[in-house]
Structure formats: structure tokens, C-alpha cells
C-alpha positions as CSV (number, residue, x, y, z in Angstrom):
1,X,13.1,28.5,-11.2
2,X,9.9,26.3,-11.1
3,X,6.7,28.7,-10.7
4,X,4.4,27.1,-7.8
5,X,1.0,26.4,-9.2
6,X,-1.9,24.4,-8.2
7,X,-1.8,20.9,-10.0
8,X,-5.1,20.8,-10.0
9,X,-6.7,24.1,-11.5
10,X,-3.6,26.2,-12.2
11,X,-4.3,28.8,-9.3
12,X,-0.2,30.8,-8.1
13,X,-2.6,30.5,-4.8
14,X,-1.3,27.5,-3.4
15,X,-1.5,26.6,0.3
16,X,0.2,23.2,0.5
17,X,2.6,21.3,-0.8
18,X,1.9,17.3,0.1
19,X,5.5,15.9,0.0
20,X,4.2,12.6,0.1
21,X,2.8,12.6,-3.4
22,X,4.4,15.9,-5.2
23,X,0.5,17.7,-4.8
24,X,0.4,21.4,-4.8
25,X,-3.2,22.9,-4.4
26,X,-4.6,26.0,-3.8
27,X,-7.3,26.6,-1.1
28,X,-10.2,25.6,-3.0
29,X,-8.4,22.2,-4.5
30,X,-7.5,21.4,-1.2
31,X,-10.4,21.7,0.8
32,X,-12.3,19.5,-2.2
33,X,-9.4,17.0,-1.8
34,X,-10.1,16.5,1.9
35,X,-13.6,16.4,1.5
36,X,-13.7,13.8,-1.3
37,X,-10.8,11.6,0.5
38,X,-13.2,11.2,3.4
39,X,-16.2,10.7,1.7
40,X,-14.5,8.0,-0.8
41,X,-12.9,6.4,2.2
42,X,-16.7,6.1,3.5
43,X,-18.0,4.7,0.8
44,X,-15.2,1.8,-0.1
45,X,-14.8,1.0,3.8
46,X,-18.3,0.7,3.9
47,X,-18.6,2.8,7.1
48,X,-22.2,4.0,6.6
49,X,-25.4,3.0,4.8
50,X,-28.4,4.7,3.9
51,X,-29.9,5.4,7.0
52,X,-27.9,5.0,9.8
53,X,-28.0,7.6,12.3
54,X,-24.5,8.5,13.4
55,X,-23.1,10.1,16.6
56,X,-20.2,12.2,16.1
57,X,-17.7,12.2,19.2
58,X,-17.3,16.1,18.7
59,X,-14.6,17.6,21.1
60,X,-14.7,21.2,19.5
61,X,-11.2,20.5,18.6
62,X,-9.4,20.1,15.0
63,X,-10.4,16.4,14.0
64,X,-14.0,16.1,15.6
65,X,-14.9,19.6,14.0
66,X,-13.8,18.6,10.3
67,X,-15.5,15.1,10.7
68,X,-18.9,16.9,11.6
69,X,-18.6,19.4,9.0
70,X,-17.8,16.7,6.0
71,X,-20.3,14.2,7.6
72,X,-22.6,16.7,7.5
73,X,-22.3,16.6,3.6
74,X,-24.2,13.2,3.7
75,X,-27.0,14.5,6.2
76,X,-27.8,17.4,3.9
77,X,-28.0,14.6,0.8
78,X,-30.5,12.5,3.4
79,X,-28.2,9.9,3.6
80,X,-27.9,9.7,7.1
81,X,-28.7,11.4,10.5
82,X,-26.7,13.0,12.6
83,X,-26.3,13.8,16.5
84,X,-22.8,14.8,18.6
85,X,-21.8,14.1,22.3
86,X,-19.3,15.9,23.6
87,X,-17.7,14.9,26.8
88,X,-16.7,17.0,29.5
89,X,-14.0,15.7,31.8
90,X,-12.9,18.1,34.0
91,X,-10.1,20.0,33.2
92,X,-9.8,23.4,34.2
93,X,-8.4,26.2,31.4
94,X,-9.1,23.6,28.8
95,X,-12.2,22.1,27.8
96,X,-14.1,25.0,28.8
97,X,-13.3,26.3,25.0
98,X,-13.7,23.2,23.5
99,X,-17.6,22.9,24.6
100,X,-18.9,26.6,23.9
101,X,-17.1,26.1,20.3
102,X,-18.7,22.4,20.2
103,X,-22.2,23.7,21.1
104,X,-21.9,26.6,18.5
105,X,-20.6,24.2,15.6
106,X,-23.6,21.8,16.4
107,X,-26.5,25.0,16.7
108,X,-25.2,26.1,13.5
109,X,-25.2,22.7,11.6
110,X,-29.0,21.9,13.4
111,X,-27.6,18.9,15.2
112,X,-28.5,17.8,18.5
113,X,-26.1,17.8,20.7
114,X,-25.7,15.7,24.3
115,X,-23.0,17.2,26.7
116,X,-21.9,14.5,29.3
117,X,-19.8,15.4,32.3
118,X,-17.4,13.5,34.9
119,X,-19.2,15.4,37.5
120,X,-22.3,15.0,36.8
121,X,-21.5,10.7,35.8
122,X,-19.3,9.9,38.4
123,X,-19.0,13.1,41.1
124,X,-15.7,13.8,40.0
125,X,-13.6,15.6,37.4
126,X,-10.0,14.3,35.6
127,X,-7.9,17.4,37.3
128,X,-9.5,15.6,40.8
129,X,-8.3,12.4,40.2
130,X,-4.8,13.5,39.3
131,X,-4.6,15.6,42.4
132,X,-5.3,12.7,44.2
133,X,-2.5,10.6,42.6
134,X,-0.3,12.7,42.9
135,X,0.1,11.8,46.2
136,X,0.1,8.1,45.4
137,X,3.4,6.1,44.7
138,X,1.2,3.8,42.1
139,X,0.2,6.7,40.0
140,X,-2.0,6.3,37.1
141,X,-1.9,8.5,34.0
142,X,-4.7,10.6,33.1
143,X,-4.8,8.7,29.8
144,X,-6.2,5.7,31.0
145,X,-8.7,6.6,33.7
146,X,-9.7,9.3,30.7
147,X,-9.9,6.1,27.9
148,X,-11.8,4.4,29.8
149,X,-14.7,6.4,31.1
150,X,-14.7,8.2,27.7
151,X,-15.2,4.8,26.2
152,X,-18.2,4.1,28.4
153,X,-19.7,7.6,27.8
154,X,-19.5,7.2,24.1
155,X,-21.2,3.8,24.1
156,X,-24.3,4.4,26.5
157,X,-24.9,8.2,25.0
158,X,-25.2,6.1,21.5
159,X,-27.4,3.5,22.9
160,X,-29.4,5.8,24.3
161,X,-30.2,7.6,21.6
162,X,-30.3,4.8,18.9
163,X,-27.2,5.4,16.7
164,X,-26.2,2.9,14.6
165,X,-22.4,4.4,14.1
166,X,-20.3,6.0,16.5
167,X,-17.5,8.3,14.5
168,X,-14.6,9.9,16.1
169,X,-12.3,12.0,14.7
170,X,-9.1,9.6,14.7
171,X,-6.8,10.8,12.0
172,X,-3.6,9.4,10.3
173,X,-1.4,10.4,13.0
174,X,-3.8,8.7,15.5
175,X,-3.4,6.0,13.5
176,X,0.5,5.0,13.4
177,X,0.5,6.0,16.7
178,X,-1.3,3.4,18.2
179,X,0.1,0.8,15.8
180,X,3.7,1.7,17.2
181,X,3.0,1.9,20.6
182,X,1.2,-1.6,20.8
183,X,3.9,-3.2,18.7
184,X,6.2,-1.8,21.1
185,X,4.2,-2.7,24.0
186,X,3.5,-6.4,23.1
187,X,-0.5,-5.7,22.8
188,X,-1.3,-8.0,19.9
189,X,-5.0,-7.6,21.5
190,X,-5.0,-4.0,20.8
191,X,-3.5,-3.9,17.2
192,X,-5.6,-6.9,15.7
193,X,-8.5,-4.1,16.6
194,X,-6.9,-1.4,15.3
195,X,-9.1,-0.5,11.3
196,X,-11.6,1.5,10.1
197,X,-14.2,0.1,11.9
198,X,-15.0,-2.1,15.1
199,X,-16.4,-5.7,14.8
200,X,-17.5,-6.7,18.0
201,X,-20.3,-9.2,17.7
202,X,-21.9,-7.9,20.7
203,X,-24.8,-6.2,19.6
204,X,-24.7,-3.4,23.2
205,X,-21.7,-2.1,21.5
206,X,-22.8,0.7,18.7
207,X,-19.9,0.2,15.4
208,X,-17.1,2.7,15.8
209,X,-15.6,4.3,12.5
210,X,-12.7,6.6,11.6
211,X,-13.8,8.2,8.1
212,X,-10.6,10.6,8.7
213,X,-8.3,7.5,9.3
214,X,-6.2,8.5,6.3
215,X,-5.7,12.3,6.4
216,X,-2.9,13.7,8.1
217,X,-3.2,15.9,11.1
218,X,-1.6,18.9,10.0
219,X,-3.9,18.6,6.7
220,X,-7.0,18.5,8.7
221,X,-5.9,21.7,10.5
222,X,-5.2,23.3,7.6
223,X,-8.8,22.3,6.3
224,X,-10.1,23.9,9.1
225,X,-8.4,27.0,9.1
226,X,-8.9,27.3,5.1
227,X,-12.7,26.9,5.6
228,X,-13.3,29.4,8.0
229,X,-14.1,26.9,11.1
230,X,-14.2,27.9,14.4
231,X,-11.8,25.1,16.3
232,X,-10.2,24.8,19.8
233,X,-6.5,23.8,19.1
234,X,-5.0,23.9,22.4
235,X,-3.8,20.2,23.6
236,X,-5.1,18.4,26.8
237,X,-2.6,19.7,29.4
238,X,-1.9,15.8,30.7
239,X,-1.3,14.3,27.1
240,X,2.5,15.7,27.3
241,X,3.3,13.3,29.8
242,X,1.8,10.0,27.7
243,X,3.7,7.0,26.0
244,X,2.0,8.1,23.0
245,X,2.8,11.6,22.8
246,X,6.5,10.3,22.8
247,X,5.6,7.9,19.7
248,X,3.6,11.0,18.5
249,X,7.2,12.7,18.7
250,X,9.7,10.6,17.0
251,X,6.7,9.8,14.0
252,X,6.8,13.3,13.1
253,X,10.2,13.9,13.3
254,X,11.3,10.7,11.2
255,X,8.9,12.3,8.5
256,X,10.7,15.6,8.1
257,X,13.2,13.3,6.3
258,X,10.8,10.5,5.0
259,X,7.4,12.3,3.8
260,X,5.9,9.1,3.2
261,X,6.5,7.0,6.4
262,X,3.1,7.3,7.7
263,X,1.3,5.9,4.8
264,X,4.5,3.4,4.3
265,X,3.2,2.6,8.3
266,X,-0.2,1.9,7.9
267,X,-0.5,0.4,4.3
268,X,2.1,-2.3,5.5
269,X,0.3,-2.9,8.9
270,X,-3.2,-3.7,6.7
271,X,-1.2,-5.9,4.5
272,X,0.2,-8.2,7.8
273,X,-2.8,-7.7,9.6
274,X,-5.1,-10.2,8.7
275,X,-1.7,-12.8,9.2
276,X,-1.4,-11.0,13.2
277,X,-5.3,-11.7,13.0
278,X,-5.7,-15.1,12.3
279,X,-2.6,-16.3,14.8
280,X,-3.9,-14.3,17.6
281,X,-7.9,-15.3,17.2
282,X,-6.4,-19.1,16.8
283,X,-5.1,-18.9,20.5
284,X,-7.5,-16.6,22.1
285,X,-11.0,-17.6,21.3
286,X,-12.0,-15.7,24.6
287,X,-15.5,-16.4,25.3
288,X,-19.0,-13.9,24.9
289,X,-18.8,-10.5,27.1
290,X,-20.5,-11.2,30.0
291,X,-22.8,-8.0,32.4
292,X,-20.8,-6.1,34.6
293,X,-22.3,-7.3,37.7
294,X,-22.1,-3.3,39.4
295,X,-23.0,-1.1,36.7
296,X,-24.8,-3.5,33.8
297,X,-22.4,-2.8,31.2
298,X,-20.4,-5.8,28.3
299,X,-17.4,-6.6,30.2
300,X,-15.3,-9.3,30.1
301,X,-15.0,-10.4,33.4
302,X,-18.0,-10.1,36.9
303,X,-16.4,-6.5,37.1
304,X,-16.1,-3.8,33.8
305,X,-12.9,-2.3,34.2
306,X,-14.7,1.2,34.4
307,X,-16.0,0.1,37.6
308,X,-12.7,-1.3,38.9
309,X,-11.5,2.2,38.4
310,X,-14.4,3.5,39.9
311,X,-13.6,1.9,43.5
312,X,-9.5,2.8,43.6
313,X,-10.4,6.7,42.6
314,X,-13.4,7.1,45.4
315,X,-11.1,4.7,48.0
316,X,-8.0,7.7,46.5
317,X,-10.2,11.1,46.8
318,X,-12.4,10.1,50.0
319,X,-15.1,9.4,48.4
């Protein structure tokens, strides 16, 4: 019988075995591997420079947590700043935990921290809105009124205060998630965005980055529970009903039998990518985001889609 000991130092106290490349590590081992995984994919992506001040999208959950805490890293080494936003939408039983953990992770860390609310933004709340469709025979999913107004948050809150990155906590799962679901869907718009980073040329939009694009999600949970962080792991109540929870689904299952198929998934999309990328940009040009002429924001067309939205939910809920 084959005695199970860390590769790395030799510990008998090992806490995961990575199918995927025959690793065993103990606690210690692994938390370092995560750690320097992140800060490695940082540095050769590019992500940040020597003083950019970065806003962490922090949820209180699993991913944005870990990101703060290993981001964190470079603020202590005065490499960058740091500030968090965390966005309240409006779901009862459920973000409630997410935002006292979020406020605590920040105090403790000496980062400010901006809570922004549906209320407060828009005089209503997600579980509103879905009451309100549920009535309609046209219903929308929470997903997509939640996408976008989460989008719109994000970008103003880092305007506002001058970042020059916005990081969110997207991790590997994330990741061949939405490359699945937009191959299946047809949305060669959406996958030619899909990387590391944004690129818009539009200077009102800050950078987006994903330093946690290649760790797994059940590896960043474990990093959090082997380091002692406080987390909210509960789901969003509405995501069970979403396209890509159903993606999420058969991912994870077709890895119980093929440990490596979410690597095998993203490594093979970077590699066609830039072919998807120059074929799509040779046939749609598009033209310069224009001002939303309701709310001021980029948009591509007179109206931002955020404020299309806008007018069916108050025409929905009375308002």
C-alpha cells in the first residue's frame, strides 16, 4: 500500500489530492500553492502594475474572499492599493450573511469598503422584480436583470473612486462555464471577450481581471476553510434555475471521470481564440460606444440596456 504524503515537504497531513496533476499536499503546501498560482498568474498576465489601485468585487462569498486575502499580499508589499464594493441586491435569507462577513473581512484587512444597494440605486430589490414576473408570461430570469445592474454598479463605484483595475473573483469553473454556454448559445460576441482581462478601448470603462481564472472552485474553498476565513457559502437562491448552473452540472460531472477536462477546456479555447477573434472583429467592426442618452452611461446604442430594463421592471411593479 502506497503511504499518502505531501509531494512537496513530506508531511502524512495531506488535505488534497489534485487528480489533475497527481499533487498531494498538506495544508501548509497547499495554501502556498494557491497563493503563488495567483500571484504568478498576475504577474505573466500582466493584470497589475506598480500602482494601480484595485477594486475588489467582494461578495463575502468563497471566490471574492480568497481574492481579497491573496491581493492583499501585494498591498502589504506597496505594490498596489486596495478598496472592495460589495453589492447588495435584494435577496431576503441570503445576502444578508454575505455583507456582515464582507464588512468584517474588509475592517480587518484596513480596506475601505463601499456597499451599494438595489434599493437605495434603483428603489427596488431582485426578490421584487421576480415577484413581479412571476406574474408575467415573458418572464425574465434573475440572472440577467442581476448581470446587468451588477455590471453598472461595479463600473461607476470604480470610477468614482479612481481605480484603475476592477477584480472579481471568477474562478476556473466560472470560466468553462461561460465558454460552454456561449458556444452553445451561438454568442461569438461573448466568447471573443471571455480572458483574463477586458480590453475595451473606452477609457469610462475601468479594466476587469480574474487573477483566480485558473484555480478550481472546490480548491478555493478548500483555501478558505484551510486558512481559517470567515466565508458565506450558501448559493444565490435563483441561480438553480439558470442555463449556466445546468452547464455548471454536466462540467462537474464529466470530471469525476476526466480530472483534467477543465484545463483540457480552457487551454484549447486560448489556443482557437485568437482564430474566433480575428474572424469575428473582421465582420463586426461595430463602431465607438456612444452616452446613454437617460442615464449618461457607454452604451452602444441612444439607450444602455440597464435603462431599457429599467422602464419594463417600474412599467412590471407599478412603479
Amino acid at each position: 500500500m502506497t503511504e499518502t504524503i505531501c509531494t512537496q515537504c513530506g508531511s502524512k497531513h495531506v488535505v488534497i489530492h489534485r487528480k489533475y496533476n497527481g499533487q498531494k499536499l498538506c495544508s501548509k503546501c497547499f495554501r502556498k500553492s494557491i497563493e503563488k498560482q495567483v500571484l504568478r498568474t498576475i504577474k505573466k498576465e500582466k493584470l497589475v502594475t506598480k500602482g494601480d489601485k484595485v477594486l475588489v468585487g467582494l461578495s463575502g462569498g468563497k471566490d471574492s474572499v480568497a481574492l481579497l486575502k491573496i491581493l492583499n499580499i501585494l498591498k502589504e508589499k506597496n505594490i498596489i492599493t486596495l478598496e472592495a464594493v460589495t453589492i447588495d441586491e435584494g435577496i431576503s435569507g441570503y445576502r444578508e450573511e454575505g455583507i456582515r462577513i464582507a464588512k468584517e473581512t474588509a475592517k480587518a484587512l484596513d480596506i475601505k469598503h463601499h456597499i451599494v444597494s438595489f434599493k437605495d440605486k434603483y428603489n427596488f430589490t431582485i426578490d421584487k422584480i421576480m415577484e413581479a414576473e412571476a406574474k408575467c408570461n415573458d418572464a425574465q430570469h434573475a440572472c440577467t436583470y442581476c448581470g446587468v445592474f451588477r455590471r453598472q454598479i461595479f463600473n461607476q463605484v470604480a470610477r468614482d473612486v479612481n481605480a484603475t483595475k476592477l477584480a472579481t473573483g471568477h474562478n476556473l469553473d466560472d470560466e468553462t462555464q461561460s465558454i460552454v454556454m456561449n458556444y452553445l448559445e451561438g454568442n461569438v460576441n461573448n466568447m471573443v471577450r471571455i480572458g483574463y482581462k477586458t480590453l475595451s478601448q473606452d477609457k469610462r470603462f475601468t479594466q476587469k481581471i480574474k487573477p483566480l481564472r485558473k484555480i478550481p472552485e472546490k480548491e478555493i474553498g478548500l483555501y478558505v476553510l484551510e486558512s481559517g476565513f470567515e466565508v458565506h457559502f450558501d448559493g444565490c437562491p435563483y441561480a438553480h434555475e439558470s442555463f449556466r448552473m445546468e452547464i455548471g452540472d454536466f462540467i462537474r460531472e464529466t470530471t469525476l471521470k476526466h480530472p483534467t477536462i477543465m484545463y483540457s477546456i480552457l487551454n484549447g479555447f486560448e489556443k482557437i481564440k485568437p482564430a474566433i477573434k480575428k474572424e469575428y472583429m473582421a465582420n463586426h467592426t461595430g463602431k465607438p460606444n456612444g452616452t446613454c442618452k437617460k442615464c449618461g452611461e457607454p452604451a452602444s446604442q441612444d439607450i444602455c440596456k440597464s435603462c431599457k430594463f429599467l422602464e419594463k421592471i417600474y412599467e412590471k411593479i407599478g412603479e
